[in-house]
Phi, psi and omega in degrees: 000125189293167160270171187277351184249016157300293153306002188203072200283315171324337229259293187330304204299305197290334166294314183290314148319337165265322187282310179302308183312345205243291173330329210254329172290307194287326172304328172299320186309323191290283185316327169307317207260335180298275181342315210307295199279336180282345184263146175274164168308318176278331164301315166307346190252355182243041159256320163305292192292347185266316173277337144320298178270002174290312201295011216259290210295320186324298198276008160272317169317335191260321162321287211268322162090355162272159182238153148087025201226121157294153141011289236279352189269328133355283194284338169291310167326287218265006151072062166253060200303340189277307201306317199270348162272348167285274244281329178284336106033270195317290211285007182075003209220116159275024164230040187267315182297322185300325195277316163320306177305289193330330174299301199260352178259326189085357168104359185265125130267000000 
């Protein structure tokens, strides 16, 4: 009798590919909060924003499959209008994906 991960050898690759990613988010988390008490405030918060928009371009490179492009200019490109009303939503602002594509396209489709 096979194992079940024998025949479905991808099962691996993509758990050992979740497990770095979750090691690699807690570790950033961990180094924030270490920074936190090491740093002034104003240095921690654009250290934040900075690792903030890294983890950005990560999860559209794995979503999306593009490199160097946010979320929120993505779905605003591709005319994902639910996506893009969750995202002006999160961020409180009902021009942030319009203002993003325009920052990272130059406004081109």
């Amino acid at each position: 009798m096979k194992n079940e991960f024998e025949h479905r050898p991808y099962i691996s690759v993509l758990l050992i590919l979740l497990a770095f990613v979750m090691l690699s988010v807690g570790w950033i988390l961990i180094m924030s909060i270490g920074l936190f008490y090491y740093y002034q405030k104003e240095k921690i918060s654009e250290y934040l924003y900075n690792v903030g928009v890294s983890l950005d371009y990560l999860a559209a490179a794995i979503i999306f499959n593009v490199r160097g492009n946010t979320i929120s200019a993505i779905v605003y490109k591709r005319e994902y209008w639910r996506a893009v009303w969750l995202v002006n939503w999160l961020f409180r602002d009902s021009e942030h994906c319009r203002s993003s594509f325009i920052k990272e396209f130059g406004g081109k489709q």
